[in-house]
C-alpha positions as a printed Julia matrix, in Angstrom:
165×3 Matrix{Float64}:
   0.0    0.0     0.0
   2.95   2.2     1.14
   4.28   2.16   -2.68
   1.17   2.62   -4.13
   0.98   5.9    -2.61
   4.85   6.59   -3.3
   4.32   5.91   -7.08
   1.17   7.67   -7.05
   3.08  11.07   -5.96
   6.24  10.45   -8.39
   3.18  10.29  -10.95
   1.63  13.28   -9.98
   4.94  15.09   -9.34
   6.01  14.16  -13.48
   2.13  15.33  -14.51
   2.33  18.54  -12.38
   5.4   19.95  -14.11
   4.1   18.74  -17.54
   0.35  20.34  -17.04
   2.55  23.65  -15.68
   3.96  23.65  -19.11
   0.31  23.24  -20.85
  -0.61  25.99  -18.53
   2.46  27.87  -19.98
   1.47  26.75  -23.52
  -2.29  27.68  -23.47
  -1.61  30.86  -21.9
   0.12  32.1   -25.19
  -2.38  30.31  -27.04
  -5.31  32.4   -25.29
  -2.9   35.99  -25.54
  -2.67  35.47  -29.4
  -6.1   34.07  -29.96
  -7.63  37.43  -28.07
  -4.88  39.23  -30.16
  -5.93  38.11  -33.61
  -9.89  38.45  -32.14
  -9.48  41.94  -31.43
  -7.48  42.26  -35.1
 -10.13  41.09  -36.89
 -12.88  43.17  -34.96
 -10.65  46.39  -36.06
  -9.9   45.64  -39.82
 -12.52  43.71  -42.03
  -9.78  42.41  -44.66
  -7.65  41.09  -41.28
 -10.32  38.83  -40.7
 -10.31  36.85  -44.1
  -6.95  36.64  -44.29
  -6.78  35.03  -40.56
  -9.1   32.92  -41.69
  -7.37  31.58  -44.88
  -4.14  30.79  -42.27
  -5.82  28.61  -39.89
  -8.22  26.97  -41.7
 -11.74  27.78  -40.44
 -14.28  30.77  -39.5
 -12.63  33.79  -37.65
 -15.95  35.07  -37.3
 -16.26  36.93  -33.71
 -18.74  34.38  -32.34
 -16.76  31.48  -33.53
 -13.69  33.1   -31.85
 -15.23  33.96  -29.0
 -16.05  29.78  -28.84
 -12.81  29.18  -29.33
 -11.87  31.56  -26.71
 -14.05  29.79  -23.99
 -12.79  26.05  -24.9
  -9.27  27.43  -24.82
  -9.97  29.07  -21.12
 -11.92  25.75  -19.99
  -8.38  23.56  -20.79
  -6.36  26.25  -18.74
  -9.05  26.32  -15.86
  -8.83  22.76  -16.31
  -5.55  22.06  -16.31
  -5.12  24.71  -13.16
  -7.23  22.63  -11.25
  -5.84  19.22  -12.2
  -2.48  20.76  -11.78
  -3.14  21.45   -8.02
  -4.95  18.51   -7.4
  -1.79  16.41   -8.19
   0.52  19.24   -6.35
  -1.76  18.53   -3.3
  -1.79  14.43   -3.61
   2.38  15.09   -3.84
   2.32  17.61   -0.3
  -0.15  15.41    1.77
  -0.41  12.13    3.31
  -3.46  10.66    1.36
  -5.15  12.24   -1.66
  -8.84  11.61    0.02
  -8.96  16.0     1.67
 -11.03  18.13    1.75
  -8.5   20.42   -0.83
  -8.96  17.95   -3.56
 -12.83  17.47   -2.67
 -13.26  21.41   -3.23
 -10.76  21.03   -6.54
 -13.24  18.64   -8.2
 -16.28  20.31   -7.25
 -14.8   23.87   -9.1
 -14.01  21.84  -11.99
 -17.6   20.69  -12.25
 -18.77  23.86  -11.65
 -16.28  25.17  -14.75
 -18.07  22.6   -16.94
 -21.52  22.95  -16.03
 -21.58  26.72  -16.31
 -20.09  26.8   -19.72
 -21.85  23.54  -21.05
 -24.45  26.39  -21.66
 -22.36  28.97  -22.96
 -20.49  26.49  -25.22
 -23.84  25.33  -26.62
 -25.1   28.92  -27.45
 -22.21  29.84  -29.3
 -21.9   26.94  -31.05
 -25.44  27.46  -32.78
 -25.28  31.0   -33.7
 -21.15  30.53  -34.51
 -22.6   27.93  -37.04
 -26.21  27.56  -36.45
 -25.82  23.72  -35.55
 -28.3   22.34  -33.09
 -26.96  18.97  -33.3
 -23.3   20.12  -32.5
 -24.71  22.71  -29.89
 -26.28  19.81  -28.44
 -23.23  17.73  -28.54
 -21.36  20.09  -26.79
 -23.59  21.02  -24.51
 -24.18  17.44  -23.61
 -20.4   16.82  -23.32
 -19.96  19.43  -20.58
 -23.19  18.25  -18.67
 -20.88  14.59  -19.06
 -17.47  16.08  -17.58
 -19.79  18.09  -15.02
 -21.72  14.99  -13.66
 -18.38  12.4   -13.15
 -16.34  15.4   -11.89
 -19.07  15.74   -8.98
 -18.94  12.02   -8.55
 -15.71  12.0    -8.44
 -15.44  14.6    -5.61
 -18.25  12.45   -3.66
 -16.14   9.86   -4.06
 -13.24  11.64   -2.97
 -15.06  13.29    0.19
 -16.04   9.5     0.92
 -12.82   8.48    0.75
 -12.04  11.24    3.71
 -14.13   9.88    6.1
 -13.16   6.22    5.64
  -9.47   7.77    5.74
 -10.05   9.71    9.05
 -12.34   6.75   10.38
  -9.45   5.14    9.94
  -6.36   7.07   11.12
  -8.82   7.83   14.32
  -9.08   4.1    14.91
  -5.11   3.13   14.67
């Protein structure tokens, strides 16, 4: 049991530093996608030619989608990041830290399952892929909550059990 817990924080330590990089990474990601947003609001012409670089619509709806998927992954990985910082620091991942960690992250999802899905339909006007996304978010909302009533579970057995030794 003792190296289960060991390898679990050499694990978390490894995915910490690597999700502080993502951090790093979508940070610059979210600075130029504001950048070129803000571009293309200013200068019609900007807009088109954005759009012939990366592919797709640089409309300001659709950017301002891609703006709020980009922010959920850095949210995300903030939270994930600490979560693993805080199985590394303490003696068993079951507190009350990590309960509250999971229960922002379904919060995260669940508020912008409904943004996602209303500027997904008038981005592109798709209900189906409005509903899709919406539907995903409800998805990561729902097993993130279980997962921090499974955590907060896990507490009590944990201090049941340290109280009992």
């Amino acid at each position: 049991m003792k190296g289960d817990l060991n390898t679990l924080k050499k694990v978390c330590m490894y995915a910490s530093k690597v999700m502080f990089a993502g951090q790093v990474v979508l940070g610059l990601i979210i600075a130029a996608t504001v950048i070129l947003g803000v571009a293309s609001l200013l200068s019609d012409g900007f807009a088109d030619e954005v759009s012939g670089w990366i592919g797709g619509d640089m409309s300001p709806i659709a950017s301002m989608e891609a703006l709020l998927i980009l922010v959920m992954g850095f949210i995300t990985l903030r939270i994930v990041c600490g979560f693993m910082d805080s199985i590394q620091r303490n003696h068993s991942p079951f507190t009350q830290g990590n309960v509250d960690r999971l229960k922002a992250l379904s919060w995260t999802y669940l508020v912008s399952s409904v943004f996602l899905a209303v500027l997904e339909y008038f981005a592109h006007g798709s209900v189906s892929n409005a509903i899709f996304l919406c539907l995903g978010s409800l998805l990561v909302c729902v097993v993130m909550y279980c997962l921090a009533l499974i955590f907060r579970y896990g507490g009590l057995l944990q201090k049941e059990s340290d109280e009992t030794l």
